[in-house]
N, C-alpha and C positions, 0 to 999 in steps of 0.2 A: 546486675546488668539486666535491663528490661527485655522481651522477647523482640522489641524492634530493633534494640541494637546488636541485641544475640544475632537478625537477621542481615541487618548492613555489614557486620563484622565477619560472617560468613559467606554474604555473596562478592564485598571484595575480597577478600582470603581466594576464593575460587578464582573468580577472574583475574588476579594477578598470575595464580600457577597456572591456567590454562588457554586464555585468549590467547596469548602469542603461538601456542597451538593447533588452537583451533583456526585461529588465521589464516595460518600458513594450509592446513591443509586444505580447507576448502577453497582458498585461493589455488593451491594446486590444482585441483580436480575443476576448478570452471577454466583455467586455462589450457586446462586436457583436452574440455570438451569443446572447449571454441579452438582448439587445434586439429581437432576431431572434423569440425565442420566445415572448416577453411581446409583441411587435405582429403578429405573424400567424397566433400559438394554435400555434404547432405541438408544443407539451405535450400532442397530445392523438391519439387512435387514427390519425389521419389522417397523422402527422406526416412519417411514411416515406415521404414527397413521391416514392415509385415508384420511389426507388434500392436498385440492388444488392438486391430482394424477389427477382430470379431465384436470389440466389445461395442461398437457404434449400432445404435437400434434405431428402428421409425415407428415403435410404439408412443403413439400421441402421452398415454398415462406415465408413461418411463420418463420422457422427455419433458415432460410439463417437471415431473418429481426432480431431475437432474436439472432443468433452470432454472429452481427455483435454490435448489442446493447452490448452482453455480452463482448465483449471486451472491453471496457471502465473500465468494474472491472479487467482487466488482469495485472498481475507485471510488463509486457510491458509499458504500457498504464500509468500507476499510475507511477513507475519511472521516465517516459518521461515527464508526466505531471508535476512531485512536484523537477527534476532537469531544467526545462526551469523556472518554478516560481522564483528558485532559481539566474540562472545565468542571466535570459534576463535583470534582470535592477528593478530599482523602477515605472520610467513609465509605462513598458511594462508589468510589474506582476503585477502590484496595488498592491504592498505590502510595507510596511515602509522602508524596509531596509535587507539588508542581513539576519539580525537577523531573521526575521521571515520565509526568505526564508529557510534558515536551520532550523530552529521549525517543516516546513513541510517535508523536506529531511529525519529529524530524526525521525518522527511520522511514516513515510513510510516504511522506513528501521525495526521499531520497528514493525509494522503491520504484515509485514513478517517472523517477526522470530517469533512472536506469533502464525500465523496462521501453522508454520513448528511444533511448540511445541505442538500443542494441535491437531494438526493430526496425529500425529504421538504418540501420548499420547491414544487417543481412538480408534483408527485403525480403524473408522469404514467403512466399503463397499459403494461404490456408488449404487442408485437404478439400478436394471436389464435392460441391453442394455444400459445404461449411457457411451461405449466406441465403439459401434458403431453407426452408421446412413446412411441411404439408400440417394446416391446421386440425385436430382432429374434429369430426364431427358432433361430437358429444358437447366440444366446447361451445359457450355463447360466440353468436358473433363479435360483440362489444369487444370480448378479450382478446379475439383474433391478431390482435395489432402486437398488443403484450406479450401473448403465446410467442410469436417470431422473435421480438425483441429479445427473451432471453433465451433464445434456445439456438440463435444463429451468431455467425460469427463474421468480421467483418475487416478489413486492415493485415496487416503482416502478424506471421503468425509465430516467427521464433524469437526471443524465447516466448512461454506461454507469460502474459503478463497479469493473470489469475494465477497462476502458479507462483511466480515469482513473488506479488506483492503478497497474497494472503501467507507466503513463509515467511517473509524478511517481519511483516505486524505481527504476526500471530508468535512468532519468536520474541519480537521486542515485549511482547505484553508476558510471555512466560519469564521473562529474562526480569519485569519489572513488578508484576503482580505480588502484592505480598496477601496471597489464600492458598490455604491449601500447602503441599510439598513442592521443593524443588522440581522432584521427577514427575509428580501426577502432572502438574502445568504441561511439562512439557508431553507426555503422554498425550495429555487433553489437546495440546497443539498440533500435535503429530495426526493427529486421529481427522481434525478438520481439515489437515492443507492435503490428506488423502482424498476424500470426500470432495472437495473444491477440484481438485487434479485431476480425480477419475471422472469427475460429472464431464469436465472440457472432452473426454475424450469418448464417452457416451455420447456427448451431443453430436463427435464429429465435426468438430472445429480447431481441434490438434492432432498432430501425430505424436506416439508417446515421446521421441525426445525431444518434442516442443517442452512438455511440459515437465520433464527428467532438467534440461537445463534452466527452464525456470525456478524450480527448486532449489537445484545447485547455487544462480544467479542469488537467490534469497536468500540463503544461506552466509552464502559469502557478502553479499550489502552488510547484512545482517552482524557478523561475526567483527568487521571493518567497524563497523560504526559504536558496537560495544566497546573494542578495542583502545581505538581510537578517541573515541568521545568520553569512553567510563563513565557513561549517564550524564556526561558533560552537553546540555543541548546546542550551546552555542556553535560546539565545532562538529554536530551533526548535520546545522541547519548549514553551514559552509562545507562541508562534503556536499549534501542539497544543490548549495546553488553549483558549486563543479561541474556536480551530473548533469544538472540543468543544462547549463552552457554547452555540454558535450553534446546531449541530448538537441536541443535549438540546430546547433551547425550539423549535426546528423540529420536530423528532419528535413533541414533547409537543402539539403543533396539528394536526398531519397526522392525518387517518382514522386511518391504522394505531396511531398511538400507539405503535411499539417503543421507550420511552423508554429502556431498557436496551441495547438494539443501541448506541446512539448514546453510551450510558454507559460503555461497555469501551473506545474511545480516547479520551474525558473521564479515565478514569481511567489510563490510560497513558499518557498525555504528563504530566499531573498529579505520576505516580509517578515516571517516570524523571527527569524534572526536576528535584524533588527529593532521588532520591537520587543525580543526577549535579554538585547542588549540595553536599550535603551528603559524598560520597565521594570525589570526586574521583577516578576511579581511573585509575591511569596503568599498570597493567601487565595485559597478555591473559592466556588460560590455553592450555593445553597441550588436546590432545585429549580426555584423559581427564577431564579438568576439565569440560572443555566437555558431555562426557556426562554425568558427576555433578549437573551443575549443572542441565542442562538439562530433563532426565527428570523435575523435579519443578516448574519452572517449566511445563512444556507440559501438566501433568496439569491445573495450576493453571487455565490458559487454557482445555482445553479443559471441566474441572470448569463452568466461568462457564458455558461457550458451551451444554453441554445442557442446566442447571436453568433457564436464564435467569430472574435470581434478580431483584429490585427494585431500580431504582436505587443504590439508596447502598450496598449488597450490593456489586452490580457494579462501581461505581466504586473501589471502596473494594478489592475482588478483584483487581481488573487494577492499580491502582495498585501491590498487593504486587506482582504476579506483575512487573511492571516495572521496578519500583524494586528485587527483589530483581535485575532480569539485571543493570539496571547493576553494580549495586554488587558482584556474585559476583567479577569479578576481585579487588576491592580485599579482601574479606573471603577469598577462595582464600589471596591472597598475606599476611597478614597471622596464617591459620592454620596456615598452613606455617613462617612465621617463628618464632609461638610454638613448634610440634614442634620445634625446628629448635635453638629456646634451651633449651628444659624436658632 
């Protein structure tokens, strides 16, 4: 038996004895915690019950080093990272095979409509001065702009949705990476979604059990979607569109109304699902691939994210731009076949 099937035959071996486990309990403890919040109000300015408030600084060098760390939890960051997983290839991702590259696509996409759903479900405020920050002087002015951008915080603040998404991806890739041991992956993952978690509360744009139920929140996406899907992406990317849908009708109630924030992963598990049904693709692309391909998908993405256009705009946007990642390998390989005969 080769060491790849030494390793498929051991990570199902595990996941059969222990997802249903792990399911249940981290489903228990986030419906602790959301019974937590709903009986003693802590959705609301007060709620950073006096923890870890020491750790918030207004040294410009702290704060520049903590937003630059907290971009790593960013929907930026975490799409970039779990669509290169996906398209660079098997060598390049250390992943089995497509299949798992889309397990983490759809754990990401689902991340996000959770964290749109449950923000917009408990409306709660971010701590005081969370949307601005004094630029330090040392800095260029050019960067001034930058500096704010990552170091403030802006929208509803429970749960933390750095918290929640960089655990639920940073789980799927230890869950799916085949480098390295079971335990260091996870070691290695544990070690970021701290770092990503404590930066949000250095900057002072969470209180810790903003970011303790973010965690949990990731956890449990996380744990459901393993369970349930068993690297299966199709019934990831339809968990996906669920949240989506729950997410949309939560937004469309909430004050803020961003019906459309909440529409870009409606429409991206939407699309990749169908076109991971509809394409099947079983073969990666080469670097250059990955670049060709890429550059016009991320314009795509980020085209959505400036105009923030109307719902069915956006869902309907981020579905192409989705449904076009899955399917680039199958369409790469299938137009090189034709050069190939012509």
């Amino acid at each position: 038996m080769s060491q790849r099937e030494r390793f498929d035959s051991d990570s199902v071996d595990w996941t059969q004895q222990h997802w249903k486990a792990v399911v249940g309990l981290v489903t228990t403890v986030f419906a602790l915690l959301v019974a937590l919040v709903l009986v003693f109000e802590i959705a609301v300015p007060e709620r950073g019950l006096g923890l870890l408030e020491g750790l918030s600084v207004q040294f410009g060098s702290v704060l520049t080093l903590a937003g630059l760390v907290t971009q790593v939890g960013d929907p930026w960051f975490l799409l970039m990272a779990a669509t290169l997983v996906y398209l660079l290839g098997v060598e390049r991702s250390l992943v089995a095979g497509l299949r798992d590259g889309a397990f983490v696509l759809g754990v990401t996409f689902s991340a996000f409509s959770l964290t749109d759903l449950l923000k917009n479900f408990f409306v709660a405020p971010r701590p005081p001065g969370a949307s601005t920050a004094t630029v330090p002087e040392w800095l260029p002015t050019a960067l001034g702009g930058a500096f704010k951008s990552i170091t403030t915080g802006t929208g509803y603040a429970f749960p933390s949705g750095h918290a929640l998404g960089t655990t639920a991806v940073v789980a799927a890739l230890a869950y799916t990476l085949n480098v390295g041991s079971r335990t260091s992956r996870w070691v290695a993952g544990s070690v970021v979604v701290v770092l990503v978690t404590a930066s949000r509360v250095v900057l002072g744009v969470h209180f810790f059990v903003d970011i303790v139920a973010g965690v949990v929140a990731g956890l449990s996406l996380f744990a459901v979607a393993a369970s349930v899907g068993n690297r299966e992406p199709l019934r990831v990317f339809a968990l996906g569109v669920v949240l989506g849908l729950l997410a949309v009708v939560a937004s469309a109630m909430s004050p803020a109304g961003e019906v459309w924030k909440a529409g870009q992963w409606l429409g991206a598990s939407l699309g990749a699902g169908t076109a991971w049904y509809v394409a099947r693709p079983s073969r990666t692309l080469d670097l250059r691939g990955t670049i060709l391909a890429g550059v016009p998908i991320a314009v795509l993405w980020i085209g959505i994210y400036v105009m923030e256009p109307p719902l069915v705009v956006t869902v309907v946007g981020t579905a192409l731009a989705a449904a076009t990642t899955i399917a680039t390998p199958t369409l790469v390989a299938r137009l090189r076949g034709f050069k190939s005969s012509s």
